[in-house]
C-alpha positions as a Markdown table, in Angstrom:
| # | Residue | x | y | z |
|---|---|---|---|---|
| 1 | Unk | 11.1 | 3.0 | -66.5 |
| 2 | Unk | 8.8 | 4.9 | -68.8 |
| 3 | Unk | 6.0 | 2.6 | -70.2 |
| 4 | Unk | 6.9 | 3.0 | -73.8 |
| 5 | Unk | 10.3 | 2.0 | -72.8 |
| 6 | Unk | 9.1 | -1.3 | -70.8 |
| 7 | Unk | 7.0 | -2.3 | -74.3 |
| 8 | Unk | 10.0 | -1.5 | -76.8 |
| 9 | Unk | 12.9 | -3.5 | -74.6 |
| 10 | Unk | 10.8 | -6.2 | -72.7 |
| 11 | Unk | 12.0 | -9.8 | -74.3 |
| 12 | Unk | 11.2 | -13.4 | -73.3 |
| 13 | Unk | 13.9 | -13.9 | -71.1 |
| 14 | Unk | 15.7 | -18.0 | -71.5 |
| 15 | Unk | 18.7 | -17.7 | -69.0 |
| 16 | Unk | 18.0 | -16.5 | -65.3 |
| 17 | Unk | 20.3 | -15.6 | -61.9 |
| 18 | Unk | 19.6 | -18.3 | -59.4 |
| 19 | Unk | 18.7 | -15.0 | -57.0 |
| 20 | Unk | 15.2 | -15.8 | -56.0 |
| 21 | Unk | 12.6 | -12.9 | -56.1 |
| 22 | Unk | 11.0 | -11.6 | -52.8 |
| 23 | Unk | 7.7 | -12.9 | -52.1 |
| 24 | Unk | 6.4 | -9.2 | -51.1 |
| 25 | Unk | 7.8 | -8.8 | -55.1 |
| 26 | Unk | 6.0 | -11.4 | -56.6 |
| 27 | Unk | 2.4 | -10.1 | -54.5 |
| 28 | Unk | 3.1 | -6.6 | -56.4 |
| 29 | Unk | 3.7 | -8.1 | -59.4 |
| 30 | Unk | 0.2 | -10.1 | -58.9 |
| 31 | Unk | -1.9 | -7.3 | -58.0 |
| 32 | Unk | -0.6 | -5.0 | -61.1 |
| 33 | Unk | -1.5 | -8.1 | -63.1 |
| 34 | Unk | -5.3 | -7.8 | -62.1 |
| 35 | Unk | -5.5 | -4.1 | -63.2 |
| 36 | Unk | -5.8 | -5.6 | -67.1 |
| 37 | Unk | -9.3 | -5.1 | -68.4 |
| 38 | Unk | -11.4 | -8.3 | -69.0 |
| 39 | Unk | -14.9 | -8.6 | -70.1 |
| 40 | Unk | -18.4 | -7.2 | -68.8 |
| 41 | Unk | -15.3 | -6.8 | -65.6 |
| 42 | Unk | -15.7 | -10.1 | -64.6 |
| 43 | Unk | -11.7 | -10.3 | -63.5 |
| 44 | Unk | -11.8 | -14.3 | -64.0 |
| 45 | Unk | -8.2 | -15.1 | -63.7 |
| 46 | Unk | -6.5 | -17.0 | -60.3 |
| 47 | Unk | -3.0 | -17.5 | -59.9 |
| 48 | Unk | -0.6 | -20.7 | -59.2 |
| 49 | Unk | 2.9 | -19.3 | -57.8 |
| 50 | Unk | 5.6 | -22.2 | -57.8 |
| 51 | Unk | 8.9 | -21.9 | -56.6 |
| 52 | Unk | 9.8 | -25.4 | -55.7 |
| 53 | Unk | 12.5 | -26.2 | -57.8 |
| 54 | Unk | 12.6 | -29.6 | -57.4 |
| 55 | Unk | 8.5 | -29.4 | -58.5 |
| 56 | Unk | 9.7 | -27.3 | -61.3 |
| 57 | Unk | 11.6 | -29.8 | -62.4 |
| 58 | Unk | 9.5 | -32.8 | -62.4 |
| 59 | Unk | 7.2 | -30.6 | -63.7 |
| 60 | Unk | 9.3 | -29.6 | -66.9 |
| 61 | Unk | 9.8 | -33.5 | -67.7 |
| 62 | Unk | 6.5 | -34.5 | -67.5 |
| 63 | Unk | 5.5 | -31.7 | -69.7 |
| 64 | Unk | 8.1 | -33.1 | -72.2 |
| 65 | Unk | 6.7 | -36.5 | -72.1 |
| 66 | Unk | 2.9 | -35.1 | -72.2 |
| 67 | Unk | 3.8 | -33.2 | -75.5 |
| 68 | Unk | 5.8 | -36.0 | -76.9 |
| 69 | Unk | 2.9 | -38.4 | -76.9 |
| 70 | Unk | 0.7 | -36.1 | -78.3 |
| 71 | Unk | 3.0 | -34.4 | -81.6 |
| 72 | Unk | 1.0 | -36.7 | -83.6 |
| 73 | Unk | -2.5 | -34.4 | -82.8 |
| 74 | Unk | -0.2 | -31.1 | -83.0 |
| 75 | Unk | 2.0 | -31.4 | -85.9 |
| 76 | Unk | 2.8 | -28.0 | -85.4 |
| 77 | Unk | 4.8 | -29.3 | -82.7 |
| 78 | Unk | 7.0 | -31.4 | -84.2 |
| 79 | Unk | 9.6 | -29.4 | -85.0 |
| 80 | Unk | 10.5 | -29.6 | -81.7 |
| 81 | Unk | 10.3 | -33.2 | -81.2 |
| 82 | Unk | 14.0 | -33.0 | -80.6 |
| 83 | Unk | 13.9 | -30.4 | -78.4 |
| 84 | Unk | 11.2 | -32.0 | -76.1 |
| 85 | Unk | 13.1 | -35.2 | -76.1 |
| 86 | Unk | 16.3 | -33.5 | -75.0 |
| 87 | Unk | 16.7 | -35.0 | -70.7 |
| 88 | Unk | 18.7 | -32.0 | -70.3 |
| 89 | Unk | 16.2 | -29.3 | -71.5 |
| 90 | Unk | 14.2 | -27.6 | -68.8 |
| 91 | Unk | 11.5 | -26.0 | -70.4 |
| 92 | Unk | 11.8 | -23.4 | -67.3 |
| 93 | Unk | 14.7 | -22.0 | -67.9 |
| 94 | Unk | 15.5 | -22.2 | -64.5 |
| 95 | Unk | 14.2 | -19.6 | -63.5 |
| 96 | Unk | 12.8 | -19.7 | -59.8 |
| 97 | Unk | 9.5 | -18.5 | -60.2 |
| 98 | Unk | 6.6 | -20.2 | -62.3 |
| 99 | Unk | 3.0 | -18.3 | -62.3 |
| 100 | Unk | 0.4 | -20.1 | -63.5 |
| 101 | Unk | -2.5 | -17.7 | -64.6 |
| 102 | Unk | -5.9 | -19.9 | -64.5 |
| 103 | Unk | -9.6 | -18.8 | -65.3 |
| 104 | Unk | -12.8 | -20.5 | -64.9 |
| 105 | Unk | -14.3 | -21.1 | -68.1 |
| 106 | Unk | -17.6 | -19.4 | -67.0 |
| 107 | Unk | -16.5 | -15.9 | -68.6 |
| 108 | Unk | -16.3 | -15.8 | -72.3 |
| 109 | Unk | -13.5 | -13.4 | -72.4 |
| 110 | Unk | -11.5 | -15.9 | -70.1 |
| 111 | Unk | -8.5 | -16.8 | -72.5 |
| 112 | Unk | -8.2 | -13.0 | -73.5 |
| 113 | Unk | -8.5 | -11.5 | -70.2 |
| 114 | Unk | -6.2 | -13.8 | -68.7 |
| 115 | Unk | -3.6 | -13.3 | -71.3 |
| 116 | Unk | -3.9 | -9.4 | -70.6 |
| 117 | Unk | -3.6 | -10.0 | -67.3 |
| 118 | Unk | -0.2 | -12.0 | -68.2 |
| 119 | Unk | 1.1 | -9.0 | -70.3 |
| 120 | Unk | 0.5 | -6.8 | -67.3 |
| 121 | Unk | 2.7 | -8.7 | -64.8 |
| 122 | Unk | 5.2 | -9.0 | -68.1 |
| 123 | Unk | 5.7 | -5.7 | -67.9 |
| 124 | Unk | 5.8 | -4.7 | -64.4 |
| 125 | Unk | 8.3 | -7.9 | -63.9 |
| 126 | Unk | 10.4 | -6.2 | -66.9 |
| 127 | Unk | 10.3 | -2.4 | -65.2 |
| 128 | Unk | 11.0 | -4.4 | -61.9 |
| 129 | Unk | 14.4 | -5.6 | -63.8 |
| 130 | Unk | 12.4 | -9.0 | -63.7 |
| 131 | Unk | 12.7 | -11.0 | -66.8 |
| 132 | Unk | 9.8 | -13.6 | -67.7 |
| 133 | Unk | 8.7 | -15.4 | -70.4 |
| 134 | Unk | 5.4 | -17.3 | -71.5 |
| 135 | Unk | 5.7 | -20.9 | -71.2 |
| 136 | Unk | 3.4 | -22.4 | -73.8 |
| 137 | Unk | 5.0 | -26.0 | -73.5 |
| 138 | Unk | 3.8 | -25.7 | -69.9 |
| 139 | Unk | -0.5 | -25.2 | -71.0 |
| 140 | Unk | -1.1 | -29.0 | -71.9 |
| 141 | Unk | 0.6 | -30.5 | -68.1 |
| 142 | Unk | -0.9 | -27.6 | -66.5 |
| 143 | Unk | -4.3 | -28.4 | -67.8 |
| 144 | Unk | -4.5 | -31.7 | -66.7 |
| 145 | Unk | -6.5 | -32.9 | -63.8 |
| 146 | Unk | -3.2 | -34.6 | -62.0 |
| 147 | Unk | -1.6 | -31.5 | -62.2 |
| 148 | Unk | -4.7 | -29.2 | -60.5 |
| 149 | Unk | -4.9 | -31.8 | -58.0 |
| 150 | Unk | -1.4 | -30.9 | -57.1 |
| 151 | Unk | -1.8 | -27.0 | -57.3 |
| 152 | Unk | -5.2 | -26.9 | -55.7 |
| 153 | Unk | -6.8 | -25.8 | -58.7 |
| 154 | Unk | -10.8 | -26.5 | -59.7 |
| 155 | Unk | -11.1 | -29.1 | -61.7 |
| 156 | Unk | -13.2 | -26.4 | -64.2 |
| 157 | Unk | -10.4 | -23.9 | -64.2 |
| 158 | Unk | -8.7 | -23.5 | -67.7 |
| 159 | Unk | -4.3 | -22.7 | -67.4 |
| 160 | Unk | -3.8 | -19.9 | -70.4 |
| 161 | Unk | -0.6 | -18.5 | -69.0 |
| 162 | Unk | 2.3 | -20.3 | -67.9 |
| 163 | Unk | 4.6 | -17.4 | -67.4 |
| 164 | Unk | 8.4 | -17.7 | -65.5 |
| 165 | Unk | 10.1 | -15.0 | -63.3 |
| 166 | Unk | 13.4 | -14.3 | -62.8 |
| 167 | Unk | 16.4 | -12.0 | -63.0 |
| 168 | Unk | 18.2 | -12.3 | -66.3 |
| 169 | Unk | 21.3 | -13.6 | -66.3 |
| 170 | Unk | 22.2 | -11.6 | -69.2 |
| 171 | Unk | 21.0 | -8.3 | -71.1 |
| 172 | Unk | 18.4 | -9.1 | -73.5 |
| 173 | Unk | 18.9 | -9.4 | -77.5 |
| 174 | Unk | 17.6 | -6.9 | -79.4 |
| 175 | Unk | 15.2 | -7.0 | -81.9 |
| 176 | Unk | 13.1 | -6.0 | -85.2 |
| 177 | Unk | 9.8 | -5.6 | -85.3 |
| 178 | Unk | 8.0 | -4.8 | -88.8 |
| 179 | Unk | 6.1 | -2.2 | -88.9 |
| 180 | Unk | 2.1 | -2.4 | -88.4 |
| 181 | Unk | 0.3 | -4.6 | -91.3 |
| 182 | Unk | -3.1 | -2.4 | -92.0 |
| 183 | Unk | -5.0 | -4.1 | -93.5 |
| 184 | Unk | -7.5 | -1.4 | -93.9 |
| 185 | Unk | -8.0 | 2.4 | -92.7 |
| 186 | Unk | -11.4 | 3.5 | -93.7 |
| 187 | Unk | -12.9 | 7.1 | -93.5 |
């Protein structure tokens, strides 16, 4: 797949093949990831890779329940307070393969060189006939200290992108973009 291809067809994938992706697959994926750029090269981001199903699981309802309590701080949120309080909802899609991308906060470029690195594996996933998507329900769980205890993450590490793997159980929905919004061209 050409690269202009990858950015014009590559969607957030919600309904994934059971078929779990080869680990040799998922290393690729993770070293085309670090090729992003990042600031002064300082390459902060370390990966979580999850597959447990039965973690993923747990892991979706406690996310549910950590968001819950906390829609009154993010009213943003509560438009999906139904959502979130659905039992049946995994925010994973079930898909069979979580990646957790996690900086240290020592870098100053951490949240943006973390989320290129994300895009990266987004792409190679999709030109891999991968599908992902970026789980942001997954940050506020994945951030706490219960949750890096688990993983075997540093306490000082920051989650910036929960993103899920999987083949796609279906073809992807087109879409619209607008055109580019300039807001200025000077010469």
């Amino acid at each position: 797949m050409e690269l202009v291809e990858a950015i014009r067809t590559r969607r957030s994938v919600r309904k994934y093949k059971e078929e779990p992706i080869p680990a040799q697959t998922i290393r690729e994926l993770l070293e085309l990831a670090v090729w992003a750029p990042s600031g002064m090269n300082t390459q902060p981001w370390a990966f979580v890779v999850v597959e447990d199903r039965e973690y993923l699981k747990d892991l979706s309802g406690r996310a549910k329940t950590f968001l819950l309590e906390r829609l009154r701080m993010m009213p943003q949120l509560e438009k999906y307070r139904s959502m979130l309080a659905d039992p049946g909802l995994d925010i994973f899609y079930g898909a069979p393969v979580l990646v957790m991308i996690y900086s240290s906060k020592a870098s100053t470029t951490y949240i943006n060189d973390c989320s290129m690195a994300a895009l990266n594996l987004m792409l190679a996933a999709w030109d891999r006939g991968i599908g992902s998507c970026w789980i942001g329900f997954a940050s506020g769980i994945g951030n706490t200290s219960e949750v890096k205890k688990e993983l075997g993450v540093p306490e000082e590490y920051a989650l910036v992108a929960p993103v899920i793997l999987g083949y796609p159980a279906g073809p992807a929905n087109p879409v619209q973009r607008k055109p580019p919004r300039i807001l200025n061209w000077r010469k």
